[in-house]
ROSE-4610 file (N, C-alpha, C; in Angstrom, 1 decimal, always signed):
// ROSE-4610
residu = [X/X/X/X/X/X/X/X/X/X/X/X/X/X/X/X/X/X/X/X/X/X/X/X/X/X/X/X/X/X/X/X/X/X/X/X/X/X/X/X/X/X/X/X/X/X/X/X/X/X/X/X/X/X/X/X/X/X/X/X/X/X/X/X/X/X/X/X/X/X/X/X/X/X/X/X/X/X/X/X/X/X/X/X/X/X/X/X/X/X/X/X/X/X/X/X/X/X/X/X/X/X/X/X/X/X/X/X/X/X/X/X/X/X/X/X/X/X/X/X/X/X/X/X/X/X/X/X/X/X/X/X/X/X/X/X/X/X/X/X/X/X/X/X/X/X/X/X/X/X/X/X/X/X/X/X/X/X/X/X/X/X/X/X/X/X/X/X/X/X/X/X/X/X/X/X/X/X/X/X/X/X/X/X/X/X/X/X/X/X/X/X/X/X/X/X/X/X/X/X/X/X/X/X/X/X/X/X/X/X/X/X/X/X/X/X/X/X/X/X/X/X/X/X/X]
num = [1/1/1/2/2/2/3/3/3/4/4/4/5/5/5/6/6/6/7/7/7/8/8/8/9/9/9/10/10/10/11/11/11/12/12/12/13/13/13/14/14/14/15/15/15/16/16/16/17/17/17/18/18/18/19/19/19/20/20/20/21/21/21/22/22/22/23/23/23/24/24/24/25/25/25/26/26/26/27/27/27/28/28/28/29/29/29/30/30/30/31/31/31/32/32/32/33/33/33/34/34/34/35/35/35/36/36/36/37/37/37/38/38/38/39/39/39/40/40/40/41/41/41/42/42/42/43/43/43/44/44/44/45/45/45/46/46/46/47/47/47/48/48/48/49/49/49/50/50/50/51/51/51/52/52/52/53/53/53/54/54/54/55/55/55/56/56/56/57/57/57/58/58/58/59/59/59/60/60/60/61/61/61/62/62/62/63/63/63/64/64/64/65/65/65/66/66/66/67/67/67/68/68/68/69/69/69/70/70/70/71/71/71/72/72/72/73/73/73/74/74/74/75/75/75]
x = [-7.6/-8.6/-9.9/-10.7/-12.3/-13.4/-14.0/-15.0/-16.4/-17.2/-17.9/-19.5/-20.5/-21.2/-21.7/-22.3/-22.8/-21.7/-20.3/-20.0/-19.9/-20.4/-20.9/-21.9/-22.5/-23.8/-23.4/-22.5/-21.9/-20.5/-20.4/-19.1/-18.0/-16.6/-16.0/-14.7/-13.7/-12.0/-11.7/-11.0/-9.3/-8.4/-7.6/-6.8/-6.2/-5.0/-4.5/-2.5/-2.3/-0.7/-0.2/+1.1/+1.9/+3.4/+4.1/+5.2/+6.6/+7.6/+8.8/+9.6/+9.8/+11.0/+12.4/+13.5/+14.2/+15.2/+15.5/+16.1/+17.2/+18.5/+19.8/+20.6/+21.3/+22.4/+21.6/+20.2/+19.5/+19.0/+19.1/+18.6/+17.7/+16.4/+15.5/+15.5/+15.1/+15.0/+13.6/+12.9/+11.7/+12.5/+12.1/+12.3/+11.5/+10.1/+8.9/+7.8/+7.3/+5.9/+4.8/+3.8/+2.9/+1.3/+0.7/-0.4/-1.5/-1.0/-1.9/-2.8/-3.3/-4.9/-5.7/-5.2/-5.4/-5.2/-6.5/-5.8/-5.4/-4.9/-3.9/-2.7/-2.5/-1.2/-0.1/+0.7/+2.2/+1.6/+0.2/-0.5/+0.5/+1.3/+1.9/+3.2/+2.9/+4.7/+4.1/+2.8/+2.0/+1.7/+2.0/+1.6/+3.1/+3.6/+5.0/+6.4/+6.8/+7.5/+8.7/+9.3/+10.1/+11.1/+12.1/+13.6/+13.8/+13.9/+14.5/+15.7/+16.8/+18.1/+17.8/+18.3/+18.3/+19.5/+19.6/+20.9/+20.5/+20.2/+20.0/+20.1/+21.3/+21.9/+20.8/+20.2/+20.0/+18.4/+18.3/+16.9/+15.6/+14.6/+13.6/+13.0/+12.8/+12.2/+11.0/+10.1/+8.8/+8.8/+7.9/+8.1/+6.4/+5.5/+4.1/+4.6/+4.2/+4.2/+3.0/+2.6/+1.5/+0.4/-0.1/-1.2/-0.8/+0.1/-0.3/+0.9/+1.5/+2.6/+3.4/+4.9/+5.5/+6.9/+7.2/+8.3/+9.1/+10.4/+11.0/+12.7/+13.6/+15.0/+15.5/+15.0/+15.1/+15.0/+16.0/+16.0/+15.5]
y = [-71.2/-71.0/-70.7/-71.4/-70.8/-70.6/-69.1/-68.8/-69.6/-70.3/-70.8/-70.4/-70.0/-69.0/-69.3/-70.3/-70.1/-69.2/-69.7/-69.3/-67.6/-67.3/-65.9/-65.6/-66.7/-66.5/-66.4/-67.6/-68.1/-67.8/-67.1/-66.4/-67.7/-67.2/-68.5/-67.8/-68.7/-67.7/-68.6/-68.2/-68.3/-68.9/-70.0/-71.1/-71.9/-71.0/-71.9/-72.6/-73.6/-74.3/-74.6/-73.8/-73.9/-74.5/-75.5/-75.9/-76.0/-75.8/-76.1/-76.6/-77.7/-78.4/-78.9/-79.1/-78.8/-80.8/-81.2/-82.4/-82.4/-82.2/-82.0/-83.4/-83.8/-85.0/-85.8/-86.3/-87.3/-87.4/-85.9/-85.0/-84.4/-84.0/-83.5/-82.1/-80.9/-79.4/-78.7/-78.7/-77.9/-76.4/-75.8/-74.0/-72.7/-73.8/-72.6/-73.9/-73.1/-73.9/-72.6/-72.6/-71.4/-71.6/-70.7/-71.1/-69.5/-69.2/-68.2/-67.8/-66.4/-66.1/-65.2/-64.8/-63.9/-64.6/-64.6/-65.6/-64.5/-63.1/-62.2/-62.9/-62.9/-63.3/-62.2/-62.8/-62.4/-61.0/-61.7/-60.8/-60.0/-60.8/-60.1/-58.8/-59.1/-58.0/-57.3/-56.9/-55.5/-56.0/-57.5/-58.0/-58.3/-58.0/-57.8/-59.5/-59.6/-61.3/-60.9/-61.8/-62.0/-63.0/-62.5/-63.8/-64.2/-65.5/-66.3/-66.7/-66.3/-66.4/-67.4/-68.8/-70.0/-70.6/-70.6/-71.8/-72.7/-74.4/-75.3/-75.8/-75.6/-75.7/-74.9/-73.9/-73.5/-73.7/-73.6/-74.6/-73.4/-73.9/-73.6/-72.5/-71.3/-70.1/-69.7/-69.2/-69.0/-67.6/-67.1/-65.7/-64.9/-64.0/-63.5/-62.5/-63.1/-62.5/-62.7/-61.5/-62.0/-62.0/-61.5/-62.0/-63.6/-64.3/-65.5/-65.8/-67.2/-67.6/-69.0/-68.1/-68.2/-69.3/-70.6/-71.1/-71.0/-70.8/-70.9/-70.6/-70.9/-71.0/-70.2/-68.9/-68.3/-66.9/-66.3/-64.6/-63.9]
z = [-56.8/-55.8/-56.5/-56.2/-56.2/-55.6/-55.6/-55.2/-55.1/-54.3/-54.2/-54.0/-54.7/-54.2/-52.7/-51.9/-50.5/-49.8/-50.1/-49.4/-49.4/-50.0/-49.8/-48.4/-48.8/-47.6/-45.9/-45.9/-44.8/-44.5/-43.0/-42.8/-42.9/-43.6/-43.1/-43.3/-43.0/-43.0/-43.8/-44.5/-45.4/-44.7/-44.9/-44.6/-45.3/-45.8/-46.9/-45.9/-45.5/-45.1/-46.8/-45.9/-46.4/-46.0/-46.9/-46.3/-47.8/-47.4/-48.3/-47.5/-48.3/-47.7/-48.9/-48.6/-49.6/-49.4/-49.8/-49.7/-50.7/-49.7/-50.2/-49.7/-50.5/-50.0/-49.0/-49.1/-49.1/-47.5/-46.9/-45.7/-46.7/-45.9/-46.0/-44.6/-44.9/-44.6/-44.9/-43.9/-43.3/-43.8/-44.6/-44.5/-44.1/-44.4/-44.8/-44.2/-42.6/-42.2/-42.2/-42.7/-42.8/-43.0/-42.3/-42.5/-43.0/-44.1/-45.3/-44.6/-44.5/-44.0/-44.9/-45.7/-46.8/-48.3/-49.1/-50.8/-51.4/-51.1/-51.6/-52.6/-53.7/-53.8/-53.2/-52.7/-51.8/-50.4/-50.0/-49.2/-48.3/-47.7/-46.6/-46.9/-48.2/-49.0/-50.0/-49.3/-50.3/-52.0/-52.1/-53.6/-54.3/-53.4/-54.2/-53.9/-55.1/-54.5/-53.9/-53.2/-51.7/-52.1/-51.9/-52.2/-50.9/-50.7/-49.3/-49.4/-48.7/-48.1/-47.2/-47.5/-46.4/-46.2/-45.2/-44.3/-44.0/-44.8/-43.9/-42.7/-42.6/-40.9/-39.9/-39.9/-39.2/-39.2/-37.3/-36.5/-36.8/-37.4/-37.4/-36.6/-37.0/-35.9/-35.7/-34.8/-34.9/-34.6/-35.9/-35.1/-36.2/-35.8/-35.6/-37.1/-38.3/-39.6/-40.6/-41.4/-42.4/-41.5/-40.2/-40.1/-39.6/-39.2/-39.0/-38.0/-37.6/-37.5/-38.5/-38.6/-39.4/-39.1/-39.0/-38.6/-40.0/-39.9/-41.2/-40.4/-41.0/-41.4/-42.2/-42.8/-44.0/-43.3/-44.0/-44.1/-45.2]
């Protein structure tokens, strides 16, 4: 990421998507749909990194994380 100087000048938001998807036995798996609002690294877990426990089998959830919303399959 880089800082750009106008954009100092001019208000603007942070917007970084995010997506993982994993392609096992020639299926492809959405795990991780996200859309970043903070360039914090690992902003939403106090800076700290996050292990994901995923079941492919299981359908995509939406649920109000990070400051944003969060679809994912993963615990």
């Amino acid at each position: 990421m880089y800082d750009i100087s106008f954009a100092k000048i001019f208000p603007i938001e942070f917007v970084s998507s995010q997506l993982i998807k994993i392609i096992h036995n020639d299926n492809e798996y959405k795990i991780w749909v996200y859309a970043k609002r903070n360039p914090g690294e690992n902003f939403g877990m106090n800076g700290e990194s996050f292990n994901l426990s995923c079941e492919l089998s299981d359908k995509l959830r939406t649920e109000r994380m990070f400051d944003s919303i969060l679809k994912t399959s993963c615990r």
